[in-house]
C-alpha positions as CSV (number, residue, x, y, z in Angstrom):
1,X,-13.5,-16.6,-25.4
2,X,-16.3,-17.5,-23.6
3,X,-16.3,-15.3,-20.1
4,X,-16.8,-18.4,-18.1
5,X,-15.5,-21.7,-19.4
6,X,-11.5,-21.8,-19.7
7,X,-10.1,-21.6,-23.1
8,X,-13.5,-22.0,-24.9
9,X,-13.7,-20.4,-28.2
10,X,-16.9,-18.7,-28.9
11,X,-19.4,-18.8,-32.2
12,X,-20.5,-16.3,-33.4
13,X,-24.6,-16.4,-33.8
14,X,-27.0,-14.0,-35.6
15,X,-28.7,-11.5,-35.9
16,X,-25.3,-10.7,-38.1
17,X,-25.8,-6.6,-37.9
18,X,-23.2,-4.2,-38.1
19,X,-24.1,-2.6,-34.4
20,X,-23.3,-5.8,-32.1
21,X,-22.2,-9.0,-32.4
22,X,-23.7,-11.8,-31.1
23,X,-21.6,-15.5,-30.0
24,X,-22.9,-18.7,-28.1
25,X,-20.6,-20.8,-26.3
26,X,-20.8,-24.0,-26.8
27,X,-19.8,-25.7,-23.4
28,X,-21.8,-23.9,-21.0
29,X,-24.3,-22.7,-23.9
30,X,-24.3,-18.8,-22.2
31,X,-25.2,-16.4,-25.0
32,X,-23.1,-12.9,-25.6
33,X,-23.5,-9.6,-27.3
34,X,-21.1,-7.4,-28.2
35,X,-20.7,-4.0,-29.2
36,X,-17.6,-2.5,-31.6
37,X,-15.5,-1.7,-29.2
38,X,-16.6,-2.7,-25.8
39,X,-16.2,-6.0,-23.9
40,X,-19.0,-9.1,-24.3
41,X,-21.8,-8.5,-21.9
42,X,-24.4,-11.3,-21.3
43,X,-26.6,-10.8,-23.8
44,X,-31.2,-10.1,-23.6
45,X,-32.4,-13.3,-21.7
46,X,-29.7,-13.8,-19.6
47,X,-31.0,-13.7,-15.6
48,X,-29.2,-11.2,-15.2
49,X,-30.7,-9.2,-18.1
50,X,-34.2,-9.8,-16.9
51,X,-33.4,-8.4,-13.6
52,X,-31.6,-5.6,-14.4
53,X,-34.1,-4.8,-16.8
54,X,-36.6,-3.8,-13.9
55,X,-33.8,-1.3,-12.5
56,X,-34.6,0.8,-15.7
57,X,-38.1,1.0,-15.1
58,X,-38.2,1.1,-11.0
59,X,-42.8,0.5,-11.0
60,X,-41.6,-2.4,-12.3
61,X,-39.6,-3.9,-9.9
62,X,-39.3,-7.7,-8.5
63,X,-41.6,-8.0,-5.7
64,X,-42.2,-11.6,-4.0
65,X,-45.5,-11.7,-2.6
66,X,-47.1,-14.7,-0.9
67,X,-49.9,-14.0,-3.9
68,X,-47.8,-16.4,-5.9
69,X,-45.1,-14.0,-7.8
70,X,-43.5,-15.1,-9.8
71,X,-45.5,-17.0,-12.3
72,X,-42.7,-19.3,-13.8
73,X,-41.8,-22.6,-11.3
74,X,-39.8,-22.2,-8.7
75,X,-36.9,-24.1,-10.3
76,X,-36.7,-21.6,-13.1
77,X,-36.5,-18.8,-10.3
78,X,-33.7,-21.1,-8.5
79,X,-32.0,-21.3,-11.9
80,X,-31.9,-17.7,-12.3
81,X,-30.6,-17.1,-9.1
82,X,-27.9,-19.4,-9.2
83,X,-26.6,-17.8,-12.3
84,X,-27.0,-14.0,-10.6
85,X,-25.1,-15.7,-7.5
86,X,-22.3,-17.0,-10.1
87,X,-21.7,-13.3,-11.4
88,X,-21.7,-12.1,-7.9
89,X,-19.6,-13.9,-6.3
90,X,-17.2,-14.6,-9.4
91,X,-17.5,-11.0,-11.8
92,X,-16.7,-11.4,-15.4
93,X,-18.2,-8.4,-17.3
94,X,-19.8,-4.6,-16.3
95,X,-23.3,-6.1,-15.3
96,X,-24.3,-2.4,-16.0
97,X,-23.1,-2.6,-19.7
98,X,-25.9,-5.4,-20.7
99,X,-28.8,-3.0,-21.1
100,X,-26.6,0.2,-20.7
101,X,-28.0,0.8,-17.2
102,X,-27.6,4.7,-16.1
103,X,-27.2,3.1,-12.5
104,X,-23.2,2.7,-11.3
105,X,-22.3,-0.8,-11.6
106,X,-22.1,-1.0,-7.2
107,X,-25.7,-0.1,-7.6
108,X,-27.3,-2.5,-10.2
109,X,-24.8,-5.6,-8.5
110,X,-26.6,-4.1,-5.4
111,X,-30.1,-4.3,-6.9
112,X,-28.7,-8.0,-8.1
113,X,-27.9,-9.1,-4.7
114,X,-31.4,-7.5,-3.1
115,X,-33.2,-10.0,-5.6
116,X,-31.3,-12.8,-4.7
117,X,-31.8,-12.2,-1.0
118,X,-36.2,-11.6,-2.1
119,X,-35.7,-14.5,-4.3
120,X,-34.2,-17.1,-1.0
121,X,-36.8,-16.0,0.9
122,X,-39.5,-16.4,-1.6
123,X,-38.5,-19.7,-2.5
124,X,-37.9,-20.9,1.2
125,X,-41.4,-20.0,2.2
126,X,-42.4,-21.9,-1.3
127,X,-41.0,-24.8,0.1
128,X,-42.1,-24.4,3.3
129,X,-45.6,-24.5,2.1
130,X,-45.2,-27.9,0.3
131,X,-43.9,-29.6,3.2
C-alpha cells in the first residue's frame, strides 16, 4: 500500500533483484524500495533521498549562497521542499532507512528541517530579487 494515498495498492517496478523490491504508486506516482524484511522507504530520487544523501558525506552539504545555488529552478527546489515538509509534518517511514544513514532518525529529520528552513530563505530572497 502506497505510504501516502489511502487504500492504493502498489506496482511493483524493476530492477526485479532478489536484494530489494522496487513498487510505484500509481495515484500520487511516489516510487518505493524495499528490502526483505524491512518497511518501504522512499526510494533514490526521492527529495528526501537527495538530501539525506549529503548527511553521508558532510563536505558536501546544501549550502544556499546568493552565488546562485542551486542550479535547478527555483520551482524544482519548491517542489522538493514541499515533499520534505509533507514527511515532516506527516511521518510515514524511517527517513533514516532510505540510504541506511548511520545518523539517528531525530538527527537526519533534523538535518531535513535545517534545509527546509536554508531552502525558505533562499527561495524568498530569489523572489525578492525578481520583484
Amino acid at each position: 500500500m502506497c505510504l501516502r494515498c489511502t487504500g492504493v495498492d502498489l506496482v511493483p517496478a524493476g530492477p526485479l533483484v532478489p536484494e530489494i523490491e522496487f513498487f510505484d504508486c500509481p495515484a500520487c506516482h511516489r516510487r518505493y524500495a524495499g528490502k526483505p524484511g524491512q518497511s518501504l522507504t522512499f526510494r533514490w530520487l526521492h527529495p528526501i533521498s537527495l538530501v539525506l544523501y549529503e548527511r553521508l558525506y558532510p563536505s558536501k552539504c546544501w549550502e544556499f549562497e546568493k552565488s546562485g545555488w542551486p542550479s535547478k529552478p527555483p520551482e524544482v527546489l519548491l517542489r522538493m521542499v514541499e515533499e520534505i515538509e509533507l514527511e515532516i509534518a506527516q511521518p510515514t517511514q524511517q527517513v533514516r532507512d532510505i540510504l541506511d544513514n548511520p545518523q539517528t532518525e531525530e538527527q537526519c529529520r533534523q538535518y531535513l528541517r535545517e534545509f527546509v528552513a536554508g531552502a525558505r530563505g533562499w527561495l524568498r530572497e530569489k523572489d525578492g530579487d525578481r520583484g
